[in-house]
DOKEVO-862498 format. One record per residue: x, y, z of N, C-alpha, C in turn; residue in three letters. Coordinates in steps of 0.05 Angstrom, whole numbers, plus 5000, padded with zeros to 4 digits. Layout:
BEGIN
XYZXYZXYZALA ...
***
This chain:
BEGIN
501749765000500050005000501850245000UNK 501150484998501650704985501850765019UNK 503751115022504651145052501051295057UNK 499351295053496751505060494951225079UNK 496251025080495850855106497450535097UNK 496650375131497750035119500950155132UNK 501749955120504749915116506250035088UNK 508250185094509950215064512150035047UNK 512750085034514149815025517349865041UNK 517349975057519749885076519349855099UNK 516749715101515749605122515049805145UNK 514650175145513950355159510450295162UNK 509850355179507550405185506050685172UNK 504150665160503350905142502151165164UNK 502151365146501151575171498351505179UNK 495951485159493551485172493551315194UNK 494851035193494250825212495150915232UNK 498651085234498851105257497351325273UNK 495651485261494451765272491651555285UNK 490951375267487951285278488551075306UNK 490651005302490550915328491950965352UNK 493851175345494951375379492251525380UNK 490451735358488351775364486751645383UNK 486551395375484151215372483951125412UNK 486451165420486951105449486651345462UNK 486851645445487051855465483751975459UNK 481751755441479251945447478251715468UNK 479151485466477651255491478051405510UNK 480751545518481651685547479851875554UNK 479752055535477452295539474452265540UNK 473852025520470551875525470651885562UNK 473151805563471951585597472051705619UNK 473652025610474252245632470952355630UNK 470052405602467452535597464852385614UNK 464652155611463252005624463652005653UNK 465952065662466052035686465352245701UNK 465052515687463952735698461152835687UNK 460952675671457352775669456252485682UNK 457352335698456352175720456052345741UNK 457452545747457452785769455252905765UNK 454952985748452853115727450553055735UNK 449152785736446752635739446252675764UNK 448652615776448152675809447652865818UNK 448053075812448353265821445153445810UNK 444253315784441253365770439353285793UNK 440553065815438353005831436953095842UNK 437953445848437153635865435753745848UNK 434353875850433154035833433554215811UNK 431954265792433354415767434754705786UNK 433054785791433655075796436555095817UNK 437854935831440154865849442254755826UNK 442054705807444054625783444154875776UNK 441455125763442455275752444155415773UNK 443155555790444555735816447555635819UNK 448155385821450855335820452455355796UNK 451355265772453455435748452955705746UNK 450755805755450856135751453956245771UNK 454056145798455556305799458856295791UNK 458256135769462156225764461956305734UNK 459456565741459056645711459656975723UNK 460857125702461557395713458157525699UNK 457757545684455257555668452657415674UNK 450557535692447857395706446157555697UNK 444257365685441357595682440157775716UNK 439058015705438758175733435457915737UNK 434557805739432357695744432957435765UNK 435257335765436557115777437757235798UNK 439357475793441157565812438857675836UNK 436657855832434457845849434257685861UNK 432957495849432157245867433257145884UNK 436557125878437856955893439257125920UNK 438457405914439757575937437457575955UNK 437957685986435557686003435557986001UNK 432158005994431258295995431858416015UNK 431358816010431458966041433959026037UNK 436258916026438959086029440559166000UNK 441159346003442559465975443059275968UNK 444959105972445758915941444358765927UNK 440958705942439758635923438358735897UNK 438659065901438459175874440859315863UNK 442959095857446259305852445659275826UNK 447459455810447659495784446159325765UNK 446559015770446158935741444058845736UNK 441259015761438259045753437559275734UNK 439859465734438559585706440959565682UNK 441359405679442659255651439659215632UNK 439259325607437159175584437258885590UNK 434858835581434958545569436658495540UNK 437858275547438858215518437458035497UNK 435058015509432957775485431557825462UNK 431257805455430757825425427557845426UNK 426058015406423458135406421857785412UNK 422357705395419957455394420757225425UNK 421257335445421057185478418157275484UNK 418357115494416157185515415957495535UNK 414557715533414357895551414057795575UNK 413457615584413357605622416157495620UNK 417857335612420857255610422457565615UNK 421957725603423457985603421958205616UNK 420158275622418858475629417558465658UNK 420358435674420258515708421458915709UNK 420058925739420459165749422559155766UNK 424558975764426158975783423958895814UNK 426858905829426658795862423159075861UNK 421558815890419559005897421059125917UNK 419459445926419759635941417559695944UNK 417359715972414859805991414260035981UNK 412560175977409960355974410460596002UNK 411760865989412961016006415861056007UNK 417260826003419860846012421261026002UNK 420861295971422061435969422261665986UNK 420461765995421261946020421661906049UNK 421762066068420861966096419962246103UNK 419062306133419662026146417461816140UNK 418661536143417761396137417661116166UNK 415060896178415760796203417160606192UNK 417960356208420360116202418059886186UNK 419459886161417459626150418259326161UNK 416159226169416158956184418058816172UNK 418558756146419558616146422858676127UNK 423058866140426159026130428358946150UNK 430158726128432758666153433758836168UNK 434459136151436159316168434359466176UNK 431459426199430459566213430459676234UNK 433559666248434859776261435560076250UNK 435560086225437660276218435160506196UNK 434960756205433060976188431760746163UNK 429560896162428960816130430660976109UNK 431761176116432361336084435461196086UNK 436761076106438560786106438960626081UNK 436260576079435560196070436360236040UNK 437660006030439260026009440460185996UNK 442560336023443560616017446260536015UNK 447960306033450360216044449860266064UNK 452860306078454260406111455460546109UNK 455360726099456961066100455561276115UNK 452961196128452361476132453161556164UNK 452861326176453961316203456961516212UNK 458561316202460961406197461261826191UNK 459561786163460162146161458362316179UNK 457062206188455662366212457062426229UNK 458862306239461262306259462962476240UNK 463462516219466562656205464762976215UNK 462562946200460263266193460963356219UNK 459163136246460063356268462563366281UNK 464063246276467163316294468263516274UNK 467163646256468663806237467164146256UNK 463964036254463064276269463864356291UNK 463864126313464464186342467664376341UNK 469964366316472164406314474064146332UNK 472863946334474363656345475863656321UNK 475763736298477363606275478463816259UNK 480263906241480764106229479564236215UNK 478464516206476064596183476464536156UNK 474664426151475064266129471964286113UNK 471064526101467964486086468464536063UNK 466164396050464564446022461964606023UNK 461664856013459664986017458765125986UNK 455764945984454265025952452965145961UNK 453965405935452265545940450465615920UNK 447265635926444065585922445165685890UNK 444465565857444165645841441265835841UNK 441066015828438366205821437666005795UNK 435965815805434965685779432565535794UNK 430965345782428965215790429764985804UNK 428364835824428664695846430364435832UNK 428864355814430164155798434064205791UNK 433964365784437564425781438564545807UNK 437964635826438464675842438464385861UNK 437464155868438763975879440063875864UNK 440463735827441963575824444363685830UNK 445264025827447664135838447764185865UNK 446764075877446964075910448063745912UNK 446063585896447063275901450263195894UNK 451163395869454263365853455363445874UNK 455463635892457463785911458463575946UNK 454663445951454663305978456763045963UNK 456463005938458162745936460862795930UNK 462263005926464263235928465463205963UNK 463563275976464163275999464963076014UNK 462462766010462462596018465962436005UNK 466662435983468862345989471062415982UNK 471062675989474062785998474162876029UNK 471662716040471862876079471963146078UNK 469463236066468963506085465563536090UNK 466063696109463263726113462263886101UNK 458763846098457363956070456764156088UNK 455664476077452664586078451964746057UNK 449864876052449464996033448165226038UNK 448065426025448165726029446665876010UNK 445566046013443866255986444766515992UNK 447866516001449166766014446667066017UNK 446367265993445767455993443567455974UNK 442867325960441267155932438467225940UNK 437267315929434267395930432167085923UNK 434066925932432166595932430666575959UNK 429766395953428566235984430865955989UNK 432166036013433365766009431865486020UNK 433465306025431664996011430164946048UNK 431665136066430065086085427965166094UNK 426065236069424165406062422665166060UNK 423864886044422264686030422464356060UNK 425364406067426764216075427064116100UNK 427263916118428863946141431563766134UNK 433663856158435363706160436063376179UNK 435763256160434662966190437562846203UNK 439362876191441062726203444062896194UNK 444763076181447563276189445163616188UNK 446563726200445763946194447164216169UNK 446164206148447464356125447464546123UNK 446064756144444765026138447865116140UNK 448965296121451665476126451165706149UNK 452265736172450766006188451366316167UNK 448866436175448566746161451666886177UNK 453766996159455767246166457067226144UNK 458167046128459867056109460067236091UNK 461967446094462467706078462367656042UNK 460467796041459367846010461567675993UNK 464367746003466667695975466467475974UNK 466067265991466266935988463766915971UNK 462566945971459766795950458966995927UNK 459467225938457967435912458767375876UNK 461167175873462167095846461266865840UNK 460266745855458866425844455366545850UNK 454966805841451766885834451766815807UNK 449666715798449466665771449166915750UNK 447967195768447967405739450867585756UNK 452267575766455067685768456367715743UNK 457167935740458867985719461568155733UNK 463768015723466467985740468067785732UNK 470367755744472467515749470767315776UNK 471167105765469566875782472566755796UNK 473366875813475266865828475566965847UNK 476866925875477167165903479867285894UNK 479567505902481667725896483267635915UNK 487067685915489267635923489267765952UNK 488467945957487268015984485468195984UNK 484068206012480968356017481168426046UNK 480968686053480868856069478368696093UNK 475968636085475568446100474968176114UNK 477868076099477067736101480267716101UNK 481367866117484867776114485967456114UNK 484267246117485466986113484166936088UNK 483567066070482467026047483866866023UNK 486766816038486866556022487166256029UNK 485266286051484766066069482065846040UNK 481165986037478365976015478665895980UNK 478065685978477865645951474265685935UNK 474465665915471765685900471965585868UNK 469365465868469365295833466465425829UNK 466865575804464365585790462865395773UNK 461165275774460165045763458064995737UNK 456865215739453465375735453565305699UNK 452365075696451665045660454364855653UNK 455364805675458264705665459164385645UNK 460264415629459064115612461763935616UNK 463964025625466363875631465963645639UNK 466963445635466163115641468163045664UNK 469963235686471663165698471063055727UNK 468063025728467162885752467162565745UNK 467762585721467762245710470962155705UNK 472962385713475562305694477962335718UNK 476962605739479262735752478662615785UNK 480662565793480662655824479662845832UNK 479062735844477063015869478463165891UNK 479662995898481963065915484663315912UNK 484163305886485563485871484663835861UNK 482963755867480864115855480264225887UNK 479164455872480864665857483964575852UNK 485464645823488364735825488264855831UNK 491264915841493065115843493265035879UNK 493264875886493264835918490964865932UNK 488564925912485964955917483864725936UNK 486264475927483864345939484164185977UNK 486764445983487364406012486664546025UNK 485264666011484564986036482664966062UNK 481164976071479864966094476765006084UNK 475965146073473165186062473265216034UNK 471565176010471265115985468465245994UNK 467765515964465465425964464765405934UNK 462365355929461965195904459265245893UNK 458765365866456065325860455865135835UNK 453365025830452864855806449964865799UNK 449864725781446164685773445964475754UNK 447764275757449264085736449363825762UNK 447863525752447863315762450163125744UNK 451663055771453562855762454662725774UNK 452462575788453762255805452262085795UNK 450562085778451461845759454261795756UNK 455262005736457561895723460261985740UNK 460561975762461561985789462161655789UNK 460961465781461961205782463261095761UNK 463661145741464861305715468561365722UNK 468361475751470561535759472861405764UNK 475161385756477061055763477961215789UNK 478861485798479361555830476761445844UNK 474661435842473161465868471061245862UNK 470761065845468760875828468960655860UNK 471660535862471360325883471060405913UNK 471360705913470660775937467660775942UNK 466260905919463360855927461860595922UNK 462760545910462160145908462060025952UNK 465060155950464759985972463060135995UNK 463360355995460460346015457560396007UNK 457260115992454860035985453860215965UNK 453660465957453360605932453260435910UNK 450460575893450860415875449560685854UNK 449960655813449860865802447560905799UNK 445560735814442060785796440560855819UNK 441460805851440760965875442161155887UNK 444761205878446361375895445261705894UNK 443861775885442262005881440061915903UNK 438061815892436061785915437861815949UNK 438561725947440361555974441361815986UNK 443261945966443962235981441462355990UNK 439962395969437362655982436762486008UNK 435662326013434962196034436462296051UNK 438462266054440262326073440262576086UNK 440562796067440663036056438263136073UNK 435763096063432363286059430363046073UNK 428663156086426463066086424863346083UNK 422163256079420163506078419863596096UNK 419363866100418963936128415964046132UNK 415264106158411564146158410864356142UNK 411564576136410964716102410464596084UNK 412264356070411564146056410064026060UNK 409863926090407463686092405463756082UNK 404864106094402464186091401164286061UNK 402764166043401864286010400064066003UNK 398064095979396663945971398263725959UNK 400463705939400963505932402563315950UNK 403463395974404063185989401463096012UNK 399763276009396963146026396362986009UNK 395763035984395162775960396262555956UNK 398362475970400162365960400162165984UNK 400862266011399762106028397362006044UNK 394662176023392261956029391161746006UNK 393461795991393161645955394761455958UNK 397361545962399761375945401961225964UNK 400861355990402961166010400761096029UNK 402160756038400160656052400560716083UNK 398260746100397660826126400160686147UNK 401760886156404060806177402660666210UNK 403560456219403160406248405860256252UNK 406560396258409560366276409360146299UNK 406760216316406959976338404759736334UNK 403759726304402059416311402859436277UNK 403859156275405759046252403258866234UNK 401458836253398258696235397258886215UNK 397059126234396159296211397559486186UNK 400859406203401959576179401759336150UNK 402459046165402058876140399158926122UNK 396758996133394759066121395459296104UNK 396259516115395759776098398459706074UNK 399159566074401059516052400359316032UNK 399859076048398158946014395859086007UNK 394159246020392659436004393859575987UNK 396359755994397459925979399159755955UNK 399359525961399659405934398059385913UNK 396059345920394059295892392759565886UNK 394159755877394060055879395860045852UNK 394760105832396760165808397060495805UNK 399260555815400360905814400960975794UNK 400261165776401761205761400761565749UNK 404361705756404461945758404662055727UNK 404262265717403962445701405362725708UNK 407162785697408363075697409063235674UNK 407963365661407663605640409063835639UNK 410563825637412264155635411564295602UNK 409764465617407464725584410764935587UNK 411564975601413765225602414365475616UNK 415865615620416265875633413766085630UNK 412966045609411166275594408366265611UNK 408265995630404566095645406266155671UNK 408166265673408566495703408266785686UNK 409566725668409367185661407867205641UNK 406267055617404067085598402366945601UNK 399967175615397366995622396166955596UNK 396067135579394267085554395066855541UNK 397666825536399066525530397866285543UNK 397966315568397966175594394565955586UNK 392666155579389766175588389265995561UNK 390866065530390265915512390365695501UNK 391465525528392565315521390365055526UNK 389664885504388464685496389264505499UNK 387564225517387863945535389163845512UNK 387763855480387963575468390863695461UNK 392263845463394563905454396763675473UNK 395863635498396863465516395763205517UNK 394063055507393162845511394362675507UNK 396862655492398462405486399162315515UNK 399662535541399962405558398562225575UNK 396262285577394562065586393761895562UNK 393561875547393961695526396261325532UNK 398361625533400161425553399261275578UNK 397961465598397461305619395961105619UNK 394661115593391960905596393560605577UNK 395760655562396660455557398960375570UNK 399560465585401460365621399160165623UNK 397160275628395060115653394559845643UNK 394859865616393459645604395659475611UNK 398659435611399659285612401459175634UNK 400559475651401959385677399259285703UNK 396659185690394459195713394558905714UNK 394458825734394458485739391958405755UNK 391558275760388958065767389258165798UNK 391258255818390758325838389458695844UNK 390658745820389559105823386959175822UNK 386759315850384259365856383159695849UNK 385059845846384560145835387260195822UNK 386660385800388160505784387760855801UNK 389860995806390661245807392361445784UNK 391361625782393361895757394362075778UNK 396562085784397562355797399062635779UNK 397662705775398262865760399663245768UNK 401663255760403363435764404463655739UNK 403963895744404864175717404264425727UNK 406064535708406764825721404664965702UNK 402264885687400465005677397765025696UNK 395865155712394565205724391965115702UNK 391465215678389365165664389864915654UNK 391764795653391364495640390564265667UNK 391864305692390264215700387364155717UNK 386264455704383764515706382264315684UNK 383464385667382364195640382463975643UNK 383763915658384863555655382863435683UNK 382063655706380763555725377963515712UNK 376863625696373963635687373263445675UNK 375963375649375363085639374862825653UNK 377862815671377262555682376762535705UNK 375562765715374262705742374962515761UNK 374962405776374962245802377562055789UNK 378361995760380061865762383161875767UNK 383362155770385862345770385062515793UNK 388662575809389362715830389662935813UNK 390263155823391063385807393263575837UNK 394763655840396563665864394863915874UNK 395064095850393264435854393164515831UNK 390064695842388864855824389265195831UNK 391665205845392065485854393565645832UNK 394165835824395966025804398565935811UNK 400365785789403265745790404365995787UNK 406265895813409066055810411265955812UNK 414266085797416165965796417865975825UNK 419965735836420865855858423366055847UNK 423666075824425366235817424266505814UNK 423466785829421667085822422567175803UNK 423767175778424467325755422667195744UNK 423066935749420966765722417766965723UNK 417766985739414067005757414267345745UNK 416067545737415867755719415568015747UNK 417067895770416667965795420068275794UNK 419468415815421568675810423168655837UNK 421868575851422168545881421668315891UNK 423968145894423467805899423367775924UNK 424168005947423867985971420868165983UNK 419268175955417068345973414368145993UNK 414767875992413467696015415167416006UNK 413667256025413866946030413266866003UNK 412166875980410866695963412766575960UNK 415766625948417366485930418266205953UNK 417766215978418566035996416965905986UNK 413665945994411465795990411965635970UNK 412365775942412765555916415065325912UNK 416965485932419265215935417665015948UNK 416065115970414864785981413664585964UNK 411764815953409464705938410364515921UNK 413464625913414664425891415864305895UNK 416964275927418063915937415563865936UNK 413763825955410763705959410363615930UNK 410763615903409163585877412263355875UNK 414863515868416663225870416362995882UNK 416363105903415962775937412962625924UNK 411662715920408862595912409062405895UNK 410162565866410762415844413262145846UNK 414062135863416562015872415061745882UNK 412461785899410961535912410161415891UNK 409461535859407861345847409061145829UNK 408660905823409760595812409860715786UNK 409260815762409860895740409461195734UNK 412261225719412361555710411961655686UNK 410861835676410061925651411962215646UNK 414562275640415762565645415562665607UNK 416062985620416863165599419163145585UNK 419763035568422563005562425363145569UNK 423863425553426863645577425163735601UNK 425563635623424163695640425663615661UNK 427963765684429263665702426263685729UNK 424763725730423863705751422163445758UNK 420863215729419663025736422362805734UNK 424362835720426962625719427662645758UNK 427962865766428962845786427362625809UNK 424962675807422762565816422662245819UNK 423462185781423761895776426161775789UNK 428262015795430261765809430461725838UNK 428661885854428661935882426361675877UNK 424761675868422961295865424961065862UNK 427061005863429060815866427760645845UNK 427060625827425960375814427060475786UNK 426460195770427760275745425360135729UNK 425960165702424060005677420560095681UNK 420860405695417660445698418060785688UNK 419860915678419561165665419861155639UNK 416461335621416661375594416761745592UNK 418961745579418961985561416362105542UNK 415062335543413662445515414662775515UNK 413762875489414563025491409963205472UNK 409763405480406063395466407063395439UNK 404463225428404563175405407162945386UNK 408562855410410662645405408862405391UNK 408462325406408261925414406661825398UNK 409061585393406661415364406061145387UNK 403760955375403260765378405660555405UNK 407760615389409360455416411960535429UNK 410660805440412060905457411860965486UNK 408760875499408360795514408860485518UNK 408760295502408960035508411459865531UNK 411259635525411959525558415059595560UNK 416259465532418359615530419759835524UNK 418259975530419360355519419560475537UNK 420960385557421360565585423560675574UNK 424760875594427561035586429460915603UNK 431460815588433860685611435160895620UNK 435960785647437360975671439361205657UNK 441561025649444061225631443061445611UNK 440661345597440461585574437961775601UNK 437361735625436162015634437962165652UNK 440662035657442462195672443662275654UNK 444562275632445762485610443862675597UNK 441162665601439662825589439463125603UNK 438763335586437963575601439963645623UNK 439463695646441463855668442763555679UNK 441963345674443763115683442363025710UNK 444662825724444262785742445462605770UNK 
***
């Protein structure tokens, strides 16, 4: 035979033969290793399917967020870490109940407080505005006050109040506390000389106290005013602030730099700026989202429990609760005889009652931003027509259809806008089926908007800051969101609700056919890069 197998005529062994049978012994070897571990295999199938998958899941770096839920015990941050708001990666023709979870449940209320201890919350030792926050707050409560008492060297971060609407005014209060929070200094914030209302107009302080005290000489804040015209810098010396270069300052205001995602923190101000003893700081720009983004400070907030789709919520909590001005506005009266279920702190029977009631409660909020123009043009204001807005409840009614289940026992509209006649219009249509927060004359908490000469001539502009936490906090309780597209004041709203896969974007006169649908929510990342951020 020829050498392509057999023997050759000098008596060699041909190649095929010799390949098929050193082969021929090294696939018996591997048959019998193979066999011998999917004998493991069988055994190990004994247990149940779902205990086979859980054990190859975890030596997978890559887990669907639907498994990773499950398998975490609710009640503590890590059961909603990051990779509950990862998309689905399945392909249109799955099954919608396969893909179309709301993520981990959350009790009904939990975006604001105060709030009493839910029965069945592991860390009910510890605040509600705590609970799936991490363990950092303890700790800086102790840095905040040993910095006040002077136990510790002076060391602040002080934002100061942008002149803009409530909405840009905390996401740049939230960029600064996370500024503070990790480079160790203590926060407060200030509306130095500013013809605002500041936030303790809207706010209390529950757990550091942030109010900056009233004395600070004009020169420290008067350059981080937003209509200042000047050098946005402290002069080399000042007749009255002789340690004046004790003081650093960053103007922030519209700022689009991406260096909250790139730079040390530790490091700013240059120029030796960022050792000085007090910083102060204005912004109107949200950016702790992409604060995790950060390779300096990413594993720091990881590790105390931070995560990028609550670390916002989590600060304000920390930060604000409402205070009885707030309580007392209609949209947070609405809000807690609608949208959050009845607190009993000391009989745990009935709080379990008022909560599976408040489960079968389908929420779902509505927020409209018509524009600047119904504070200073009433004629504008007065002409404005429902059906021009109907795409949004349009929307709401095709939420309902697909988020109402066999346990829902009422549907709610909370409805929230800075138009006074729309939601006049909108109360008449749907009557009893829709909240409406107020039917009183909007005003901006900003008094220029409002076409005002004298922003200190009464209380109103305080009033409207409340009025407009009370309408945020509200919207915040309800299970699905309907926002204005450019609209920082219902985004802000949506992320203080800790939940994900339940906010749709419109914009009037937008929305086709399936843009309300199950899948057309707005993922987390594209609403923290949108508009003023976040």
């Amino acid at each position: 035979m020829g050498a392509r197998g057999g023997w050759d005529e000098n008596g060699n062994e041909g190649i095929s033969s010799a390949l098929t049978r050193r082969w021929g012994h090294k696939t018996f070897l591997m048959v019998a290793i193979a066999l011998y571990f999917m004998g493991g295999f069988c055994i190990l199938s004994s247990f149940t399917g779902r205990e086979v998958t859980t054990i190859l899941e975890q030596t997978s770096l890559f887990q669907s967020p639907q498994l990773i839920t499950e398998r975490q015990p609710t009640g503590t941050f890590e059961s909603e870490g990051l990779a509950a708001g990862i998309p689905s990666p399945l392909d249109e023709e799955d099954d919608p109940t396969d893909w179309d979870v709301d993520g981990p449940r959350r009790p009904p209320g939990a975006a604001s407080i105060p709030q009493g201890k839910h029965p069945h919350n592991p860390e009910k030792d510890r605040p509600e505005a705590f609970q799936r926050c991490g363990d950092w707050q303890e700790e800086y409560m102790e840095l905040h006050r040993q910095i006040l008492a002077g136990e510790r060297p002076p060391r602040y971060l002080v934002a100061v109040l942008s002149q803009s609407g409530l909405a840009d005014q905390i996401v740049g209060v939230m960029s600064l506390f996370f500024w503070a929070l990790l480079t160790g200094r203590a926060f407060q914030i200030t509306v130095g000389e500013q013809p605002i209302p500041p936030l303790e107009a809207a706010f209390d302080a529950p757990y550091v106290n942030w109010t900056r005290p009233a004395g600070d000489p004009l020169v420290l804040t008067q350059h981080l005013y937003r209509p200042f015209k000047g050098k946005r810098r402290y002069p080399k010396v000042h007749a009255l602030v002789p340690n004046i270069q004790e003081y650093g300052s960053m103007y922030l205001i519209n700022n689009k730099s991406d260096f909250f995602a790139t730079k040390d923190l530790n490091t700013l101000p240059l120029d030796g700026g960022a050792d000085k003893p007090v910083l102060f700081m204005a912004s109107n720009r949200g950016r702790v989202f992409r604060l995790f983004d950060n390779p300096h400070h990413r594993r720091k907030l990881f590790d105390m429990g931070l995560r990028p789709e609550t670390a916002f919520a989590c600060g304000f909590r920390f930060l604000f609760a409402p205070n009885a001005m707030t309580r007392d506005e209609t949209g947070w009266q609405l809000a807690e005889e609608y949208l959050l279920p009845g607190n009993f702190p000391d009989d745990d029977d009935e709080q379990e009652k008022s909560l599976a009631l408040a489960e079968n409660v389908l929420r779902i909020g509505i927020q409209i931003r018509v524009g600047d123009f119904v504070f200073n043009t009433p004629g504008k204001a007065q002409a404005l027509q429902l059906q021009d807005y109907m795409a949004y409840f349009d929307c709401a009614r095709e939420i309902e259809k697909h988020k109402r289940t066999v346990t829902t026992s009422k549907v709610i509209w909370y409805l929230v806008s800075d138009s006074q006649r729309l939601k006049e219009l909108a109360l008449d249509k749907f009557g009893p089926d829709l909240l409406v927060t107020s039917t009183e004359p909007s005003r901006h908490v900003l008094c220029v908007k409002d076409g005002l000469t004298d922003c200190n001539e009464s209380d109103d502009m305080a009033d409207s800051l409340a009025a407009a936490a009370a309408d945020m906090m509200g919207l915040a309780e309800t299970d699905y969101i309907i926002l204005t597209h450019k609209s920082g004041f219902g985004k802000v709203a949506a992320w203080l609700n800790m939940r994900w896969h339940n906010v749709w974007w419109l914009a009037p006169g937008e929305p086709k056919p399936s843009v309300c649908g199950p899948r057309a929510y707005v993922q987390l990342e594209q609403m923290a890069d949108k508009w003023s951020g976040l």
